[in-house]
C-alpha positions in Angstrom: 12.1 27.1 -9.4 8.9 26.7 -11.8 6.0 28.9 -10.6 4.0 25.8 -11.3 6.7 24.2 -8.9 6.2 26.5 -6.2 2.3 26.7 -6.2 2.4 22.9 -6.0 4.2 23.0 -2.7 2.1 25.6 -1.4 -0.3 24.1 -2.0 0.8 20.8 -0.6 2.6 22.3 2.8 -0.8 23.9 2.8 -3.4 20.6 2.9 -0.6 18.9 5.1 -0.9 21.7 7.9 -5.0 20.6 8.1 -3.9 16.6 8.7 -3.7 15.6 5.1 -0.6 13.0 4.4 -0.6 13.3 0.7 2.2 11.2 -0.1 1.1 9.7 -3.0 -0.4 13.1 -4.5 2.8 14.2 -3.3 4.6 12.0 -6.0 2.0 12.4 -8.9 2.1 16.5 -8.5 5.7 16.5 -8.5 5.7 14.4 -12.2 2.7 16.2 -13.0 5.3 19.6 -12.7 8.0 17.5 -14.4 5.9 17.0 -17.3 4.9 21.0 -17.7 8.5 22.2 -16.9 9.8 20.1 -19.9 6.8 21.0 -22.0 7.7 24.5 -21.5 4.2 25.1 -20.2 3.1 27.5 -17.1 -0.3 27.3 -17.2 -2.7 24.1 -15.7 -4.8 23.3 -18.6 -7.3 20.8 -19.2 -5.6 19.7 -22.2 -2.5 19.6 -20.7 -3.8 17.9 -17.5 -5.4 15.1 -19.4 -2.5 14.7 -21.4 -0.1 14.1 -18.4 -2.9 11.8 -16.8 -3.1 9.6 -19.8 1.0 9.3 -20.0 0.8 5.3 -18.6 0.2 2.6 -21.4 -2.2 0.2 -20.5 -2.9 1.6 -16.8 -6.1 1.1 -15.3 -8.9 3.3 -15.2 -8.7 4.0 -11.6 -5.3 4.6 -12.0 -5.5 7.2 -14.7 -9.2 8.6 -12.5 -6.4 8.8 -9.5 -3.7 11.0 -11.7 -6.4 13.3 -12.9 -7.9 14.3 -9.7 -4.1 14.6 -8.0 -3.9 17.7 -10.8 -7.8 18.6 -10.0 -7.3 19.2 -6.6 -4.2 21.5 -7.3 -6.2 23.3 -10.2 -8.6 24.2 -8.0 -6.1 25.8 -5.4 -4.1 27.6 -8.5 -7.2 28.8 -9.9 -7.7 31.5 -7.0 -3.9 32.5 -8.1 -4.2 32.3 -11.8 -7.8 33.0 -13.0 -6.4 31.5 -16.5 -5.9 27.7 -15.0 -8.7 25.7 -16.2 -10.0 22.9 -13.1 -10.8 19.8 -15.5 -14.0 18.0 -15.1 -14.7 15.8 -12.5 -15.9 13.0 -15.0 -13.4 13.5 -17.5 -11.6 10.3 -17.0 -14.6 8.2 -14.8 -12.9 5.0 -12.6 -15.1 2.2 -12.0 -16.8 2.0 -9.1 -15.9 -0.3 -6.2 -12.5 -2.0 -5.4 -10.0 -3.7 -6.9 -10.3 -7.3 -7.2 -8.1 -8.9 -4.4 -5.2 -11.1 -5.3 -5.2 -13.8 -2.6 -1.4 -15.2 -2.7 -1.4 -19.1 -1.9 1.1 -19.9 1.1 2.9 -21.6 -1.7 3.1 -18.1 -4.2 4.4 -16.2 -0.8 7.4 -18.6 -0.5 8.1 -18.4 -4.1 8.1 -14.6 -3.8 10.1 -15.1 -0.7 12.3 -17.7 -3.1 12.9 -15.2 -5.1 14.2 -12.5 -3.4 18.1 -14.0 -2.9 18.2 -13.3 -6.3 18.3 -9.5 -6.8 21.4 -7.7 -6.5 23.3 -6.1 -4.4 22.8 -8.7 -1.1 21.4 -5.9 0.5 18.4 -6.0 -1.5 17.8 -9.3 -1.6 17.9 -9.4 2.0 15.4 -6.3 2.4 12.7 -7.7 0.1 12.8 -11.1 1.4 11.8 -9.9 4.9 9.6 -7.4 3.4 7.6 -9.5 1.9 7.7 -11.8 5.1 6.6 -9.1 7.0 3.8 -7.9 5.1 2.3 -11.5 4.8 2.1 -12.5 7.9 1.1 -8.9 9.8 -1.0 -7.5 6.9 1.0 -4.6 7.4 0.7 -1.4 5.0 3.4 -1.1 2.6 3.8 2.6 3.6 3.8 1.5 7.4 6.8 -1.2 6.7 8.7 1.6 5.4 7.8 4.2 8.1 9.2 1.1 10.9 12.2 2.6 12.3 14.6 0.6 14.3 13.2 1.6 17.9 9.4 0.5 17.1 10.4 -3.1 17.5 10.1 -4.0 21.3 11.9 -7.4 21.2 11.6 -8.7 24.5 7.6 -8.5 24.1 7.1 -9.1 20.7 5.8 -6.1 19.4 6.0 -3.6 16.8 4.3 0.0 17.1 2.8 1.8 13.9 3.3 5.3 14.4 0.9 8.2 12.9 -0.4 5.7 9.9 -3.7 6.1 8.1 -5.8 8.9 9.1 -2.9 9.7 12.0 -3.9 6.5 13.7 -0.9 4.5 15.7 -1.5 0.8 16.8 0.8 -2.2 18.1 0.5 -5.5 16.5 1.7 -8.4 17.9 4.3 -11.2 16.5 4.9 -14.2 16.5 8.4 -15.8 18.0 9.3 -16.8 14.1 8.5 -13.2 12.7 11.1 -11.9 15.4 13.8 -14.3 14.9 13.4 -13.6 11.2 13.4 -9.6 12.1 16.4 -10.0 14.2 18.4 -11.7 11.5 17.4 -9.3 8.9 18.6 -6.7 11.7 22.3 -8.0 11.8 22.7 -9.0 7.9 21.8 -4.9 7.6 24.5 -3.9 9.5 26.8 -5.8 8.3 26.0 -5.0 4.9 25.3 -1.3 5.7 27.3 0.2 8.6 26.4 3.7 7.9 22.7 4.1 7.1 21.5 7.3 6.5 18.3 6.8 8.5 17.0 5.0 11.4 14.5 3.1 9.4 14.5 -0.4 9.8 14.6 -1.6 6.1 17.1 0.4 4.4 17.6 0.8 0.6 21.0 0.0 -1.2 21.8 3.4 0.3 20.9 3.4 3.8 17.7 5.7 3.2 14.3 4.7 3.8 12.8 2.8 1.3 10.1 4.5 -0.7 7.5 3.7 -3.3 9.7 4.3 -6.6 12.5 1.7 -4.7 10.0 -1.2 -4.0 7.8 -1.4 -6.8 10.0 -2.4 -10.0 12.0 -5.1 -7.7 8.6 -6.3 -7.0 7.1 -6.4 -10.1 10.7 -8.4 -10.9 10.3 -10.6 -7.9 6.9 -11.3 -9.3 8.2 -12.6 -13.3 10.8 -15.0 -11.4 8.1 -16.5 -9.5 6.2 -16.8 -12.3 3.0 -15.1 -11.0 0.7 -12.9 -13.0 -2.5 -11.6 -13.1 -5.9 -13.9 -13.0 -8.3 -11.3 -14.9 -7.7 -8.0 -16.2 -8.8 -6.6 -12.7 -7.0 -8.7 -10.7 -3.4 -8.5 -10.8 -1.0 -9.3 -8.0 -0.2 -6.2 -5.9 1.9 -5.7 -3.0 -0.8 -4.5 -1.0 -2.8 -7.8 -1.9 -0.4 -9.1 0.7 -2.7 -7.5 3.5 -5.4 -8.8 1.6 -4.7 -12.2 1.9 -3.6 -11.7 5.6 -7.0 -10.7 6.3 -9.2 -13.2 4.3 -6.5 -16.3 5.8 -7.6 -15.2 9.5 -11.2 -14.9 8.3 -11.1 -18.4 7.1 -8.8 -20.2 9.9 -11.9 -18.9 12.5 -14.7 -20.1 9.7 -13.0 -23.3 9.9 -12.7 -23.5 13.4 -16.0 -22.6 14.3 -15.5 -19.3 15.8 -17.3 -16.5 16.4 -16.8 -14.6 13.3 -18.7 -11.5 14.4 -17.4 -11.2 17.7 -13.7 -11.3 17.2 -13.8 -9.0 13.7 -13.2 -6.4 15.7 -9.8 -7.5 17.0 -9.1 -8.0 13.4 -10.3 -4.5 12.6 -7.7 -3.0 15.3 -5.4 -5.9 14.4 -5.2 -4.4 10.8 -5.7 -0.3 12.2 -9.2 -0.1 10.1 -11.1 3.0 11.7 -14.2 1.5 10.4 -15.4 -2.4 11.3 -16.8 -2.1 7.4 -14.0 -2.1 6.2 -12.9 -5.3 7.3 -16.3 -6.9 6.9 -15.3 -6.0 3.0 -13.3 -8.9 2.7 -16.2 -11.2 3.5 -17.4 -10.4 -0.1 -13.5 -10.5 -1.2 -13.1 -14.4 -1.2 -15.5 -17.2 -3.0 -14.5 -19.7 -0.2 -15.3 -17.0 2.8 -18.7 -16.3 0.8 -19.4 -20.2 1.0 -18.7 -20.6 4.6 -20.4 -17.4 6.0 -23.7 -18.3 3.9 -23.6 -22.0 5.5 -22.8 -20.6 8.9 -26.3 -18.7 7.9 -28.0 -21.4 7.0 -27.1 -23.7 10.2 -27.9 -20.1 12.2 -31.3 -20.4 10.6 -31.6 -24.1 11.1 -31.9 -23.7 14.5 -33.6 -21.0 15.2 -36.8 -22.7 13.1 
């Protein structure tokens, strides 16, 4: 092992043990290591740190921002080991501020995602990403919670499914509706017909009976997303699969606009609904829609109408 190699998990057994989940930092050090070992290098430049951060053509600029700090933070840590590592500046590779633009999926995109999925090979697949992306779109469920579901967090008799230890350690249950379950349930048997040894008690299961991770689901969704012939609005919006909790969240918004409820008073249940620690964060997507901007600024306006 690389002394690169083994700082790098030091360092990240080390941020873990104070609460830190660092599973994507996890990913990017590990390539970031990848990239040195094969380079013959063993000292954390800022030339060489830069260089590995630029690697992905045509990648955002938040993106890149993201893979540069990953290798700041460890730089930082190496530094008090190897007084030659250089930490690279903080605005070396500046992301623009703010989000991402959302992409809202139609009801009709969904389905032709959902379409879509028979089509990948082997049926096991198929199978998994079609009630992924069911999943995803009607619960606004994380990506990185569908995949930590293991089989016991589904109670079925009460329609609920627990999310264990997510963001910022938080757990939550979220409630289903009768068709999410009956769709869960089939996916449940087609799995074990198709894989009667898994390897882990996750729910969805790769081709190999693991747990799915990020490297699995991302090319088959990018693929998913060619056959259904989506792509991206604007060169900041571009359809994401976390933009499926996006659109969960600005759908409920609207449903209650157009029913005349009480937006402000039942955010909150959308908040806990979605595990947000903070109610801003759900009052984000207020701003993330044209058609939610329209209908909170004329529920303003008939607020203001009768108040004069």
């Amino acid at each position: 092992m690389s002394g690169l190699r083994q700082s790098a998990e030091q360092y990240l057994t080390i941020r873990r043990a104070l609460g830190f989940k660092l599973a994507g930092e996890g990913r990017l050090l590990a390539d970031f290591v990848s990239f040195a070992d094969q380079a013959g290098i063993h000292t954390l430049t800022t030339e060489v740190a830069l260089a590995w951060a630029t690697l992905p053509p045509q990648a955002s600029p938040g993106w890149l921002a993201r893979r540069l700090r990953a290798v700041r933070g460890f730089a930082r840590y190496l530094q008090t080991l190897d007084p030659d590592t250089e930490i690279p500046p903080a605005d070396l590779l500046p992301a623009r501020s703010g989000r991402a633009t959302p992409y809202l999926y139609s009801d009709a995109e969904i389905v032709a995602l959902m379409a879509a999925a028979p089509q990948l090979a082997p049926p096991l697949r198929a199978a998994t990403f079609e009630t992924l992306i069911g999943l995803l779109a009607v619960t606004g469920l994380r990506i990185g919670e569908a995949m930590r579901l293991d089989r016991d967090d589904i109670d079925w008799s009460n329609q609920l499914l627990s999310v264990r230890d997510s963001k910022y350690g938080k757990s939550r249950q979220v409630l289903l509706h009768q068709s999410t379950v009956t769709a869960l349930r089939a996916y449940g048997e087609r799995r074990d017909r198709l894989c009667r040894r898994p390897q882990a008690p996750s729910f969805f299961v790769s081709t190999r009976g693991t747990r799915l991770v990020h490297s699995t689901i991302y090319p088959s969704f990018r693929r998913l997303l060619r056959q259904a012939g989506l792509a991206q609005r604007s060169c900041s919006c571009r359809p994401r699969v976390h933009d499926l909790r996006h659109s969960f969240a600005v759908k409920t918004l609207l449903g209650w606009y157009r029913d005349g409820d009480d937006v402000s008073v039942r955010m909150p249940l959308l908040s806990t609904y979605l595990g947000h620690v903070d109610p801003a964060a759900t009052y984000w997507y207020l701003s993330a829609a044209p058609e939610l901007l329209a209908l909170a600024a004329e529920r303003l306006e008939l607020a203001a109408g009768e108040r004069s």
